[in-house]
Backbone as CSV, one residue per row, in Angstrom:
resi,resn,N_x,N_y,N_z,CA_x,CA_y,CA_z,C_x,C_y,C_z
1,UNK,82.447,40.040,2.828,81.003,39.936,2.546,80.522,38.537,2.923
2,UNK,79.430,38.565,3.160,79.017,37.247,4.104,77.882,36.700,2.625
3,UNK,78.226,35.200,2.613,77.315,34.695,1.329,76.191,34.757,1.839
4,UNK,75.086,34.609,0.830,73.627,34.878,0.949,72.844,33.465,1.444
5,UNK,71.826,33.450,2.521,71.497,32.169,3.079,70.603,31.135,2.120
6,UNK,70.998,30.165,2.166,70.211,29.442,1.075,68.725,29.264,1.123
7,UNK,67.686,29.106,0.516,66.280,29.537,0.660,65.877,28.464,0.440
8,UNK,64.921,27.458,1.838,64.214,26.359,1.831,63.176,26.193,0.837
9,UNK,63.304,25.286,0.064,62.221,24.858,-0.981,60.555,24.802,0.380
10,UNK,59.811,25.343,-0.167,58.460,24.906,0.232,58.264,24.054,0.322
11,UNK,57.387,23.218,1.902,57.002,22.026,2.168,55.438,21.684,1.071
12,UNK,55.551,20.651,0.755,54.215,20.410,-0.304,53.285,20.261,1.548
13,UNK,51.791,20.629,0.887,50.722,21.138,1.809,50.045,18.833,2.100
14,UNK,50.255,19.179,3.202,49.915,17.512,3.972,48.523,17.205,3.506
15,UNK,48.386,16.110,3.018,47.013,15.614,2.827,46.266,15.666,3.667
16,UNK,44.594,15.570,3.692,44.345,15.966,4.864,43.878,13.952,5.065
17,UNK,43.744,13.776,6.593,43.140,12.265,6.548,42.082,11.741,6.207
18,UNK,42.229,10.337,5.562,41.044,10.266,5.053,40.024,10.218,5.757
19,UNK,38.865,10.136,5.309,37.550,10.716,6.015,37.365,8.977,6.823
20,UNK,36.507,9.102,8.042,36.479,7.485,8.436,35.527,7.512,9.173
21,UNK,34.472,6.627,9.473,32.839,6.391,9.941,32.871,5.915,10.932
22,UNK,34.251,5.860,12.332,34.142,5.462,13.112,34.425,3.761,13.189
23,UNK,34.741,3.741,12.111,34.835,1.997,12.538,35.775,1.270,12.273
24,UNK,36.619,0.603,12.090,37.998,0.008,12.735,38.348,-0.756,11.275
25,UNK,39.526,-0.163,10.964,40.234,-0.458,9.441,39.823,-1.686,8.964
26,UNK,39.433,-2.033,7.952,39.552,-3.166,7.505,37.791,-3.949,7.319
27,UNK,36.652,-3.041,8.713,35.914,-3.613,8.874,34.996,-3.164,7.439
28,UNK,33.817,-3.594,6.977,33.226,-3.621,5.638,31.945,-2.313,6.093
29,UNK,31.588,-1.523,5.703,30.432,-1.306,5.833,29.144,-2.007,5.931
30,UNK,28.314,-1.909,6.618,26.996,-3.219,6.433,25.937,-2.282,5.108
31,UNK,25.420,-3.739,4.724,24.792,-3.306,3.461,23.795,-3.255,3.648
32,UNK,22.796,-2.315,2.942,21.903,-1.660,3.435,20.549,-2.953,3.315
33,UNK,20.695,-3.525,2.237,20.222,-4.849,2.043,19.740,-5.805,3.743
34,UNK,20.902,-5.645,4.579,20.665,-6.082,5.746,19.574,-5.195,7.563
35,UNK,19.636,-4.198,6.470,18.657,-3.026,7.305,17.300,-4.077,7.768
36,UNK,16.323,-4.067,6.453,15.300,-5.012,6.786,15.162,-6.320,8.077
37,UNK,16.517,-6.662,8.019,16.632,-8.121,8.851,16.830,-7.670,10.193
38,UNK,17.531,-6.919,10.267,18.300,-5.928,11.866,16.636,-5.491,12.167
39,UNK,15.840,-4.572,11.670,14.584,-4.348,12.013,13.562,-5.395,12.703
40,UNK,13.725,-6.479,12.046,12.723,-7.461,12.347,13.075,-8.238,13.485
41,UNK,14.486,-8.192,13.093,14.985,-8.875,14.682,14.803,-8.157,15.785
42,UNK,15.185,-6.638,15.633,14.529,-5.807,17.144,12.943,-6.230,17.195
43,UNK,12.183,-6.131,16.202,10.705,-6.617,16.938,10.780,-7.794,17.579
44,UNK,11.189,-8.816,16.996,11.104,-9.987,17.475,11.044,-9.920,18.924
45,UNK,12.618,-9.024,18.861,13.378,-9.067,20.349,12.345,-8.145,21.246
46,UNK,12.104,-7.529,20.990,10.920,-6.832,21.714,9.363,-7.478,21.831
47,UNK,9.573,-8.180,20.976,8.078,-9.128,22.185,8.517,-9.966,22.477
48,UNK,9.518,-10.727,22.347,10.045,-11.442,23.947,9.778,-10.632,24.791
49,UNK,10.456,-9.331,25.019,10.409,-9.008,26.017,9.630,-8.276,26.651
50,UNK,8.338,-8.123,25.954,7.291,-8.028,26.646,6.659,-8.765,27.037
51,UNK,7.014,-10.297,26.431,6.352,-11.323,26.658,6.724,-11.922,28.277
52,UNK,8.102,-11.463,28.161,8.777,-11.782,29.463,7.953,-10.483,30.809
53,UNK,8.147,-9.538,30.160,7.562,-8.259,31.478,6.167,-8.716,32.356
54,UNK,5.550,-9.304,31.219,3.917,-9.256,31.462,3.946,-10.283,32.670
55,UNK,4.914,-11.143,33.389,4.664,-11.792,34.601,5.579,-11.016,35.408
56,UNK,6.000,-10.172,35.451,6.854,-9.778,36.129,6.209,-8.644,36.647
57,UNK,6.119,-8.175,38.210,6.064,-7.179,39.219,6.648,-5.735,39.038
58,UNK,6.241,-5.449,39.612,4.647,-4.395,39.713,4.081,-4.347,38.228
59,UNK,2.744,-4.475,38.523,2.171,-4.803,37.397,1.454,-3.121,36.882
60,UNK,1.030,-2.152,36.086,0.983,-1.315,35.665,-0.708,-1.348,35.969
61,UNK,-1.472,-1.630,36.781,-2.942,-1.855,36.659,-3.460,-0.379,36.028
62,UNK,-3.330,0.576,37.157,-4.031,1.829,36.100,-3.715,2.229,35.039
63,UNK,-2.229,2.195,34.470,-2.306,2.397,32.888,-2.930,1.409,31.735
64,UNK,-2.628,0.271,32.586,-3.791,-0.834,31.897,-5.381,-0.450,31.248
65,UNK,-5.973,-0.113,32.559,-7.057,0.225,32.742,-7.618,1.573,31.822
66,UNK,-6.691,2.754,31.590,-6.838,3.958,31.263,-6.123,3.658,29.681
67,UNK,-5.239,2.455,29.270,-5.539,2.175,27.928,-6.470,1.431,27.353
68,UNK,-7.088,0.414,28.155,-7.686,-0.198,27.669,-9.539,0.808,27.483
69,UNK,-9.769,1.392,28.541,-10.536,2.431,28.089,-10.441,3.038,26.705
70,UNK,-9.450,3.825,26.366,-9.231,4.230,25.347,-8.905,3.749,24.288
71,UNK,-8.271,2.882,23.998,-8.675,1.701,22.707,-10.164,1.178,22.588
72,UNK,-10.496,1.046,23.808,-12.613,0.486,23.723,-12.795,2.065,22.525
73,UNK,-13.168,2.728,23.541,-13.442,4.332,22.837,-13.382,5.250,21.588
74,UNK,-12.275,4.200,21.480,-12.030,5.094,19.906,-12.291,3.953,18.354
75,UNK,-12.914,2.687,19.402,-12.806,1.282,18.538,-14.653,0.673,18.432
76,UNK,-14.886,0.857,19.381,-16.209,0.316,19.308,-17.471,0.742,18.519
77,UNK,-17.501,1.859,18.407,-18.218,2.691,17.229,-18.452,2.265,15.821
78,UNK,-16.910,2.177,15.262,-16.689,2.269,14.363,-16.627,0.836,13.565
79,UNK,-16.242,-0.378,15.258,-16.295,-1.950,14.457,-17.658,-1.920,14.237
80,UNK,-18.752,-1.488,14.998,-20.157,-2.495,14.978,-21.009,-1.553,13.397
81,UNK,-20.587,-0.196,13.593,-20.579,0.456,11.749,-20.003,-0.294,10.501
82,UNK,-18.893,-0.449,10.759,-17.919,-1.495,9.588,-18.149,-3.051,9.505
83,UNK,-18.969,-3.040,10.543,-19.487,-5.054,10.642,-20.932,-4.959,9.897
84,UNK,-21.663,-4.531,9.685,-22.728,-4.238,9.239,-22.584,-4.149,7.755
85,UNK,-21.921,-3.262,7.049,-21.797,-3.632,5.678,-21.032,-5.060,5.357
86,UNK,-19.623,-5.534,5.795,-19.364,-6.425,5.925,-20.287,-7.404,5.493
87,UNK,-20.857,-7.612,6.707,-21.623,-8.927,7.174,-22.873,-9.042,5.584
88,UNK,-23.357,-7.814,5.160,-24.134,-7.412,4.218,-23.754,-8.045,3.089
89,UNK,-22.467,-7.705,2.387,-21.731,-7.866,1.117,-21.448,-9.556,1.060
90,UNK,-20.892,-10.000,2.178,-20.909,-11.287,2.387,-21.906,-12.032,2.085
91,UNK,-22.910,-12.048,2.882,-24.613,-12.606,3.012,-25.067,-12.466,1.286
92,UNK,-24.983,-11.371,0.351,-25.257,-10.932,-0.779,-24.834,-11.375,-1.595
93,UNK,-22.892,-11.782,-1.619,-22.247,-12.451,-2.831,-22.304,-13.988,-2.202
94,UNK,-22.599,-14.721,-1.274,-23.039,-16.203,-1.570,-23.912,-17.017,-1.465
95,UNK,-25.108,-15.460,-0.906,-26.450,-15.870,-1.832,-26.571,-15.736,-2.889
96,UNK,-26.228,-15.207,-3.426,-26.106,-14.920,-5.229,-25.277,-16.335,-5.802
97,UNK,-24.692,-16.515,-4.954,-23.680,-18.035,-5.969,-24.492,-19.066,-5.238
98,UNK,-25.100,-19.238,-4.099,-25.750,-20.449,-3.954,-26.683,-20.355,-4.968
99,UNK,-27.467,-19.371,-5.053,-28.331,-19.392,-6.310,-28.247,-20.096,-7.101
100,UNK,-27.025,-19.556,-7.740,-26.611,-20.072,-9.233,-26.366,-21.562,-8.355
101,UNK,-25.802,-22.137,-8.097,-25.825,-23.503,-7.836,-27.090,-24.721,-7.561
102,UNK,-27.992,-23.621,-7.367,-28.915,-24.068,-6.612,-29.021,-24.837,-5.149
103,UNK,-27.950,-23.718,-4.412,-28.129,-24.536,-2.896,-28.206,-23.077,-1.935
104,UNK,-29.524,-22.636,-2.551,-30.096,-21.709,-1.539,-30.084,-21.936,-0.379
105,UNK,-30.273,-23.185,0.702,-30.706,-23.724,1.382,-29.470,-23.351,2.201
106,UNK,-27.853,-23.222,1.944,-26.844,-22.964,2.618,-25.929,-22.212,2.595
107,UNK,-26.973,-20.980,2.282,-26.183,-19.193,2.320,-26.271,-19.235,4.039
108,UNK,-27.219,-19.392,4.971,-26.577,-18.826,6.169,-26.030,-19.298,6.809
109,UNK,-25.260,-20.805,6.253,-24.305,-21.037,6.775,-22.932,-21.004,6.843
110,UNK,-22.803,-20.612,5.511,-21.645,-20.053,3.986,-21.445,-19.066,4.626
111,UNK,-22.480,-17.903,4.875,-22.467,-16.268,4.967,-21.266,-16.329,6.375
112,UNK,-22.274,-16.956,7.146,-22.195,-16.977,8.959,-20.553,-17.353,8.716
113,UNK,-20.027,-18.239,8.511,-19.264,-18.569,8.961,-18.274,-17.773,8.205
114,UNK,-18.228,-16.915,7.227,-17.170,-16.606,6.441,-17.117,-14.937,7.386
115,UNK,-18.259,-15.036,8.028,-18.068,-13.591,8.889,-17.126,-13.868,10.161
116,UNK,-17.502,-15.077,10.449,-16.745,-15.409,12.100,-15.225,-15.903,11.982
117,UNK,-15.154,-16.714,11.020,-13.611,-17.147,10.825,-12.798,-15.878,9.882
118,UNK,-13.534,-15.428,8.825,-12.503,-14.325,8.550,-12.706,-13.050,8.738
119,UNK,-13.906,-12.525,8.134,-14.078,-11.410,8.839,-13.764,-10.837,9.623
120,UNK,-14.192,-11.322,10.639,-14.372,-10.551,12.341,-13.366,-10.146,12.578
121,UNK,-12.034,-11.714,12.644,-10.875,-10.913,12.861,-10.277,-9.980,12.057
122,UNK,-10.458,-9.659,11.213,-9.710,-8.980,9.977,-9.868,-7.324,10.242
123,UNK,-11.595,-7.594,10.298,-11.839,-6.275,10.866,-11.278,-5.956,12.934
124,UNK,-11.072,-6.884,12.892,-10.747,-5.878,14.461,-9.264,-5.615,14.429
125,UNK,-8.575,-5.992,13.083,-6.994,-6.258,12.939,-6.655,-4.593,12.434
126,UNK,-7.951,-4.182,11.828,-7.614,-3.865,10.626,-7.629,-2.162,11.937
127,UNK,-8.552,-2.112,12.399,-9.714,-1.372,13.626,-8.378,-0.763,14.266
128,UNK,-7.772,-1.896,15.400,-7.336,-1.933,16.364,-5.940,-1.300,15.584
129,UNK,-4.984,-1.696,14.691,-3.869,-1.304,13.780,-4.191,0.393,13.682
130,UNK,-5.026,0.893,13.037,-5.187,1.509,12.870,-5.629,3.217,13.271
131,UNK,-6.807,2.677,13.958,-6.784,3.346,15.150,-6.400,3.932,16.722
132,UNK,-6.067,2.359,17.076,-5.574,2.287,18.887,-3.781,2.531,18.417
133,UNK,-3.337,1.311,17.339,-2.034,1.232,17.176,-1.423,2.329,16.629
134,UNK,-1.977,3.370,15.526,-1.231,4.710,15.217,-1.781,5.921,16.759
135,UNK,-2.296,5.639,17.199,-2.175,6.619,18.928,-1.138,5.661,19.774
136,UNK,-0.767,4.732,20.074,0.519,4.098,20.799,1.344,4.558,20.106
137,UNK,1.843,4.563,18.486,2.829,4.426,18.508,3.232,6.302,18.467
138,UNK,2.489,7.060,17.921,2.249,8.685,18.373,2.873,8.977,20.065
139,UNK,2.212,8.579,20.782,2.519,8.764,22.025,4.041,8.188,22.649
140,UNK,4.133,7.119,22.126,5.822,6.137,22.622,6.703,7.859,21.705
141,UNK,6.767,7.886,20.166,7.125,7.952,19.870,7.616,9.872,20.072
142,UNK,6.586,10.062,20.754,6.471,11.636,21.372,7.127,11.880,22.549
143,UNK,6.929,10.682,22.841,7.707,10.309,24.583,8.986,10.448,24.202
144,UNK,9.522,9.697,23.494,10.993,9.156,22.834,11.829,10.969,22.380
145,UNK,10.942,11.262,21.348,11.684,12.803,21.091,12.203,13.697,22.404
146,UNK,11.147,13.503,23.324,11.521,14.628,24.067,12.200,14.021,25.539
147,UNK,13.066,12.881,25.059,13.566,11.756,26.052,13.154,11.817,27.341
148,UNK,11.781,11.471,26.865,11.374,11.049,28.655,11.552,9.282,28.961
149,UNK,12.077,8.942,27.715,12.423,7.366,28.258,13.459,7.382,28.358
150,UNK,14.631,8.514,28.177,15.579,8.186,28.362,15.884,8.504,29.998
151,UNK,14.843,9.425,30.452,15.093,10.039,32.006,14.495,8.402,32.625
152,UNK,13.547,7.881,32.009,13.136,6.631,32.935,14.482,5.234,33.329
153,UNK,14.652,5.669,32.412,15.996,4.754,32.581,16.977,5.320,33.003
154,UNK,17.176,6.457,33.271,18.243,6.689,34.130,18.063,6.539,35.366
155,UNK,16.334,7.205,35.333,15.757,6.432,36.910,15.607,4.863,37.714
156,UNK,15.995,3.856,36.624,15.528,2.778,36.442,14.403,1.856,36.305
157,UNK,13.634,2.633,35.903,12.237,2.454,35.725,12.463,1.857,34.150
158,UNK,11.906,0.668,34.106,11.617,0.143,32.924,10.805,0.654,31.474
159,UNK,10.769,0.873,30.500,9.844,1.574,29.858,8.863,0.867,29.315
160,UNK,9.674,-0.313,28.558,9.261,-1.792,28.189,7.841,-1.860,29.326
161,UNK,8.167,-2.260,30.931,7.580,-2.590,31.448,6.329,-1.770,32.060
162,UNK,6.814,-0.511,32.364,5.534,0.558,32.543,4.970,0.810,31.399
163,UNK,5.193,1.072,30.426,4.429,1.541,29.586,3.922,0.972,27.915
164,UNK,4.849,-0.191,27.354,4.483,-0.803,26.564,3.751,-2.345,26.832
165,UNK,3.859,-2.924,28.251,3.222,-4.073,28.322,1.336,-3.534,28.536
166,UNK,1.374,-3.048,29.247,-0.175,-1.968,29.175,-1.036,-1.747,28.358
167,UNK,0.093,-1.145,27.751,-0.664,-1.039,26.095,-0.828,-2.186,25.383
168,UNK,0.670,-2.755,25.288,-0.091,-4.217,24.335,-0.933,-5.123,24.729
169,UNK,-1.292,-5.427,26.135,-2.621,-6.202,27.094,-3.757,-5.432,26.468
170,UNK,-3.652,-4.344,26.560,-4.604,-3.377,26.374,-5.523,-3.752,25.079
171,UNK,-4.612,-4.004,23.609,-5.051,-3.889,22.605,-5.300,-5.790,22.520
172,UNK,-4.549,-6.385,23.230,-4.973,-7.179,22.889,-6.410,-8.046,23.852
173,UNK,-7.431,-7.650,24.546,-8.356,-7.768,25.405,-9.054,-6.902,24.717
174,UNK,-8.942,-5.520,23.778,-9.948,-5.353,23.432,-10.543,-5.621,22.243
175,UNK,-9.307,-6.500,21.645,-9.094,-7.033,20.161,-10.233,-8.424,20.099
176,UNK,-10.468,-9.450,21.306,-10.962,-10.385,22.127,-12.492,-9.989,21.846
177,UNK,-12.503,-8.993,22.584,-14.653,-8.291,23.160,-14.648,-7.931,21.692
178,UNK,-13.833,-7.015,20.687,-14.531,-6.594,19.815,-15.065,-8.083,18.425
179,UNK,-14.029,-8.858,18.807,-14.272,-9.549,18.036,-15.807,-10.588,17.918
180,UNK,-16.232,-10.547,19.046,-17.551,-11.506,19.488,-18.498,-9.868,19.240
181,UNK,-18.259,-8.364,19.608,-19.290,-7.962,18.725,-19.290,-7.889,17.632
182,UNK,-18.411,-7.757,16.775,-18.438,-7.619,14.959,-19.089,-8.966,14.613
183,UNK,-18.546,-10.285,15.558,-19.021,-11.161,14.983,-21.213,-11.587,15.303
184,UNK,-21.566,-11.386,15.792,-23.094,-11.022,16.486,-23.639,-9.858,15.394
185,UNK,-22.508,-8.852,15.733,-23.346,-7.906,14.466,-23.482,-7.965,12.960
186,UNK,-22.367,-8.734,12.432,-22.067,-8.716,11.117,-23.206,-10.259,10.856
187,UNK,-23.656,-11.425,11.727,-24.282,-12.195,11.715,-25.351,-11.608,11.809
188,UNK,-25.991,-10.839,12.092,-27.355,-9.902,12.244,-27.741,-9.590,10.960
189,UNK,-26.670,-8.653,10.524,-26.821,-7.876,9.369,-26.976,-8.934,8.168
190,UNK,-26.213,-10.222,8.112,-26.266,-11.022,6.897,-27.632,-11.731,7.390
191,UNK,-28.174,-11.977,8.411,-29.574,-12.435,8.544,-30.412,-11.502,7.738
192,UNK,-30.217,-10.388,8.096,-31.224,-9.564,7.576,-31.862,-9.271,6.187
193,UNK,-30.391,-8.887,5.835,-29.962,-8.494,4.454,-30.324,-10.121,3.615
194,UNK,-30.045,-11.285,3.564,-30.693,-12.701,3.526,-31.871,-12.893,3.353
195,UNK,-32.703,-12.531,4.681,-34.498,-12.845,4.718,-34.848,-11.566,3.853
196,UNK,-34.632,-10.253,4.156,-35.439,-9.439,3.431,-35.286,-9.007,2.037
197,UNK,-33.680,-9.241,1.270,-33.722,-8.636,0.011,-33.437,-9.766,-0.653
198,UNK,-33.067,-10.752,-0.645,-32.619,-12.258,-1.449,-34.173,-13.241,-0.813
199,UNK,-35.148,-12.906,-0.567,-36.180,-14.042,0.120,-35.812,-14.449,0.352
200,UNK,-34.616,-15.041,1.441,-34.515,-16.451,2.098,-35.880,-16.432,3.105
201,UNK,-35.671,-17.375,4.000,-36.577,-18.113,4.711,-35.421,-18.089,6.280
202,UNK,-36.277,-17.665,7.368,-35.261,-17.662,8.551,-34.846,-19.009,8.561
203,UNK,-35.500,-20.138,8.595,-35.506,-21.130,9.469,-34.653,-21.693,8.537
204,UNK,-34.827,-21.697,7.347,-33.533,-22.504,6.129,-31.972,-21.534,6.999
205,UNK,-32.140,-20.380,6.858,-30.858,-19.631,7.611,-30.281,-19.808,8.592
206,UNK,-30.874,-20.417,9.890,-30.442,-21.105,11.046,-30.370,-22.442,11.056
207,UNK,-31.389,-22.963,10.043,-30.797,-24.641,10.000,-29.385,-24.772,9.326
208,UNK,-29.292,-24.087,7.923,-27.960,-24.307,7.461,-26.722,-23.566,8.640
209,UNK,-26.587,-22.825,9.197,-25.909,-22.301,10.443,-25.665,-23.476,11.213
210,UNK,-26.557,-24.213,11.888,-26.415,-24.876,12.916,-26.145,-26.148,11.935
211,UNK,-26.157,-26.266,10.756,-25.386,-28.267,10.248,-23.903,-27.635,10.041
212,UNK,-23.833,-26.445,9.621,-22.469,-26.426,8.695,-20.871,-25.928,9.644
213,UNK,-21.549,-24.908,10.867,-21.196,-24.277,12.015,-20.555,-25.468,13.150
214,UNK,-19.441,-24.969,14.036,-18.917,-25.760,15.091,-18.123,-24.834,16.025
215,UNK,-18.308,-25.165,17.055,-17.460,-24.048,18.115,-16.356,-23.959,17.917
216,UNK,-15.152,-24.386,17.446,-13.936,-24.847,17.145,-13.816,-23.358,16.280
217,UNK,-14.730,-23.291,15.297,-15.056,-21.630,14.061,-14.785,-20.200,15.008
218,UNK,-15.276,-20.440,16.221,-15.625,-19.718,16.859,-14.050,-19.277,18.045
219,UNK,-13.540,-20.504,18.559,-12.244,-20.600,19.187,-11.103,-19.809,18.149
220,UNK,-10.866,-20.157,16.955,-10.163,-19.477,16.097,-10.152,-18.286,15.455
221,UNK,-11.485,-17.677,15.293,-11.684,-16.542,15.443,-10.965,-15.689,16.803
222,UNK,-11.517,-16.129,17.908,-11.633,-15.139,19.143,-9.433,-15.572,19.066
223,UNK,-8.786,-16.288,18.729,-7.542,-16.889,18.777,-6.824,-15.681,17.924
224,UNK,-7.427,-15.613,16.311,-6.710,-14.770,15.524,-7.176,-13.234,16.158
225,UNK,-7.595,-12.890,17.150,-7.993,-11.908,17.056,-7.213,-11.231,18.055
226,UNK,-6.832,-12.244,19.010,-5.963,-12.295,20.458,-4.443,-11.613,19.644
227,UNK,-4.068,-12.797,18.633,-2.684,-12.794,18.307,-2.621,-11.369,17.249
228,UNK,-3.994,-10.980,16.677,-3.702,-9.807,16.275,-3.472,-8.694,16.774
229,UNK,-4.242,-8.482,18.159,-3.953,-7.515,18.852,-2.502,-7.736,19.502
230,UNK,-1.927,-8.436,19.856,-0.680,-8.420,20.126,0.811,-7.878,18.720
231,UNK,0.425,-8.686,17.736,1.012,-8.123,16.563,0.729,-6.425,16.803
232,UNK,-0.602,-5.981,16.491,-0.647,-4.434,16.402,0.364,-3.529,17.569
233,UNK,-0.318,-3.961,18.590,0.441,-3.199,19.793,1.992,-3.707,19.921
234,UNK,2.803,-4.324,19.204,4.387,-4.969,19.230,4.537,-3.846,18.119
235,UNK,4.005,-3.769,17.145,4.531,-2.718,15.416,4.380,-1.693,16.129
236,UNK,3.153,-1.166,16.746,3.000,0.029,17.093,4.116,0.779,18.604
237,UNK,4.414,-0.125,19.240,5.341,-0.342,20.579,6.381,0.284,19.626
238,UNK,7.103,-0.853,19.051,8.456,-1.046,18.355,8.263,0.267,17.552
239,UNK,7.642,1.104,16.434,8.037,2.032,15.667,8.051,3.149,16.985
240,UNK,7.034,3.469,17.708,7.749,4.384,18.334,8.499,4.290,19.128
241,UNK,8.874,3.476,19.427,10.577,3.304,20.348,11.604,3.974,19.952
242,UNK,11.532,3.793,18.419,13.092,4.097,17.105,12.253,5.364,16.575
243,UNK,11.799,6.400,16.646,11.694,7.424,15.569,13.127,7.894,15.100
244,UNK,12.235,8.343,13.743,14.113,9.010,13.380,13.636,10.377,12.568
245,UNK,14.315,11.568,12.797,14.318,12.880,12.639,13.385,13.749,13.476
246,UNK,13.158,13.471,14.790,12.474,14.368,15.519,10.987,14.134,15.514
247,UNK,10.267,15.112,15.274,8.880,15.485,15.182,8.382,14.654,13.386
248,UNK,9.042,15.151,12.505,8.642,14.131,11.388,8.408,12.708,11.264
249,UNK,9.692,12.429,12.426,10.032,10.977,12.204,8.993,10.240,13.073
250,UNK,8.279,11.154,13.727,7.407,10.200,14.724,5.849,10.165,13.607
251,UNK,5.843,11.536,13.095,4.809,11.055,11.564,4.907,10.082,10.605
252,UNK,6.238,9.735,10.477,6.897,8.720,9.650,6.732,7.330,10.418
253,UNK,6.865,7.036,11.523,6.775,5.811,12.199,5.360,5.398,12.142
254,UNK,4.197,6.348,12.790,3.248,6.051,12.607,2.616,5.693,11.233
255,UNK,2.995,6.137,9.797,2.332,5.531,9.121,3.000,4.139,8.710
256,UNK,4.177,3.966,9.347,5.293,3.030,8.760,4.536,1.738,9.687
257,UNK,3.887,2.389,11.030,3.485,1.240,11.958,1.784,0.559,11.017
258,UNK,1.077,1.544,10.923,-0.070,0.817,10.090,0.003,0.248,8.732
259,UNK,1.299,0.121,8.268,1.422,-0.473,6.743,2.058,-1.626,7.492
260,UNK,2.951,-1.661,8.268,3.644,-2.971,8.665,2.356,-3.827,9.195
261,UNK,2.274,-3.252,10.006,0.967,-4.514,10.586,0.265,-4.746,10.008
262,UNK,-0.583,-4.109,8.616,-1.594,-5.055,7.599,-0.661,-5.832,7.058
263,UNK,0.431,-6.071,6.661,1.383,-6.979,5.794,1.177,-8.562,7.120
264,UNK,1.552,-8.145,8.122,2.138,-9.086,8.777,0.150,-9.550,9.228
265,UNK,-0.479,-8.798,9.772,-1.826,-9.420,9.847,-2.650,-10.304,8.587
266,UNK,-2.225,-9.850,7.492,-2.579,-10.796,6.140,-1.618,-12.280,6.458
267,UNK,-0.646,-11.985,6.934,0.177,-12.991,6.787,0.029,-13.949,7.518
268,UNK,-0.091,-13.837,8.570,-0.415,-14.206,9.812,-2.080,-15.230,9.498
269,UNK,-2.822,-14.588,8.949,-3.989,-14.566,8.529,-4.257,-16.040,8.149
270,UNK,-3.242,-15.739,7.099,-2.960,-16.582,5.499,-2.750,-18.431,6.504
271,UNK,-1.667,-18.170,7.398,-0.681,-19.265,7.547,-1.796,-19.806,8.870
272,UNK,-2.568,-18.944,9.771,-3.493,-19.690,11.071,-4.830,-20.269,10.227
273,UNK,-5.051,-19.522,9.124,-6.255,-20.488,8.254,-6.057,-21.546,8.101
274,UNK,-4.631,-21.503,7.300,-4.016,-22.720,6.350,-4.373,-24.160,7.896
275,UNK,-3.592,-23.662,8.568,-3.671,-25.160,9.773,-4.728,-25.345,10.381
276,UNK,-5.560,-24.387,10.503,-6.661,-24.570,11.017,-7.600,-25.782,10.364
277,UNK,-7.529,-25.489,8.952,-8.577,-26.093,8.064,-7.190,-27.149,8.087
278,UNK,-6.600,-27.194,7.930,-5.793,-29.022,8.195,-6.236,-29.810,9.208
279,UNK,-6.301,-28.856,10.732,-6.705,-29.442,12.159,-7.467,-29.848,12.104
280,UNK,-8.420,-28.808,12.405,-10.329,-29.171,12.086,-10.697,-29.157,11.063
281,UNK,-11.286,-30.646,11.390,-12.045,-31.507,9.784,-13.332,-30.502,9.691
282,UNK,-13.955,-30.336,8.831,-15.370,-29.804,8.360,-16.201,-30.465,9.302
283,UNK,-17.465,-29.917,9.997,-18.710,-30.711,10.318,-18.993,-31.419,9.570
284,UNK,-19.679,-32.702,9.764,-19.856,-33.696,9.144,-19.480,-34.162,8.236
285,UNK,-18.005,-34.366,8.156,-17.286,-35.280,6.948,-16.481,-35.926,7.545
């Protein structure tokens, strides 16, 4: 009789490997804490390099032209409507406090100038962000889903250079014109609103204008208004470049692009006042 074959104990069942994110033993995960900073640095890095495109050949003239149309179009309406109350509320709360002080005599120069140095730009920041900059970043970001920038670059066609320097010239030239009309109109409206419902007197309204007023008011305005339109069209560029989840994510960028740029246009705001009024001394002091 032949003995019976001995019966292998069962192999215990192999762990399976651990799970791994692609990235090389030892290295740390990045913390999410550092997300914010990685973001800001791609903008950065992206208006360099538009900053760099904009001398560089072939220059994009008709998309220029056919954005800058369409930022006028969807912008001009609505600044010389929104400059008008403006200019109103202004003219109203420091005639009311010259009052009380008793220096009636220099609301239209108080008014005037608080329309041209802050105002104006604020509103064409606010205009141009909003309006021109959530349609750029819609369109980049529509482009992007259905990788037609990725076919441009395989073609070697720049995308940066066809299609985001355009746009940001675009917004920022019309950021420039709108700002000299808000500022004309919103000065209209605080004339008005001045002589006819507070009795001022025209000629007290243009004398205090012309002692308290200096072109320099006027350079810094049309300045913050330049650098705002460039801010808008860089947030609005940059979010739709990166959408994330498809068709949502380009809904998501766009509102992500008009909250970023009022943060950074306040800011911006805050810090070209501050030196300004260090630079230039007051008229006559």
């Amino acid at each position: 009789m032949t003995a019976p074959m001995p019966v292998r104990p069962p192999e215990p069942p192999e762990k399976p490997p651990p799970a791994t994110s692609g990235k090389a033993p030892g290295q740390a995960r990045p913390s999410r804490l550092l997300a914010p900073l990685r973001e800001t640095g791609k903008l950065f890095a992206l208006a360099v390099a538009v900053a760099r495109a904009i001398f560089r050949r072939p220059f994009q003239v008709r998309e220029f032209i056919e954005q800058f149309w369409f930022v006028a179009s969807v912008t001009i309406l609505p600044a010389a409507l929104v400059s008008i109350p403006f200019g109103a509320v202004i003219a109203l709360q420091v005639g009311s406090l010259t009052q009380q002080l008793g220096a009636q005599s220099f609301t239209g120069g108080a008014s005037v100038l608080a329309v041209i140095q802050q105002a104006s730009p604020l509103i064409v920041a606010l205009l141009i962000s909003g309006a021109a900059g959530s349609a750029i970043c819609a369109d980049l970001g529509s482009r992007k889903i259905r990788e037609e920038l990725d076919a441009m670059e395989v073609m070697g066609v720049s995308p940066i250079q066809r299609l985001v320097v355009p746009r940001v010239l675009a917004t920022m030239l019309v950021a420039v014109l709108l700002n000299g009309l808000i500022s004309v109109v919103g000065t209209l409206g605080g004339y008005f609103f001045n002589v006819i419902m507070q009795d001022g007197t025209p000629g007290a309204y243009l004398a205090s204008f012309s002692a308290l007023a200096q072109l320099p008011d006027l350079y810094i305005s049309e300045f913050k208004a330049l650098i705002f339109g460039f801010i808008a069209g860089i947030v609005a560029a940059h979010r739709g470049l990166n959408p994330r989840g498809g068709p949502k994510g380009v809904g998501d960028a766009v509102n992500q692009s008009v909250v970023i740029t009022f943060m950074l246009l306040f800011f911006v705001n805050m810090v070209l006042t501050a030196i300004y009024l260090q630079i230039v001394p007051a008229k006559g002091s």
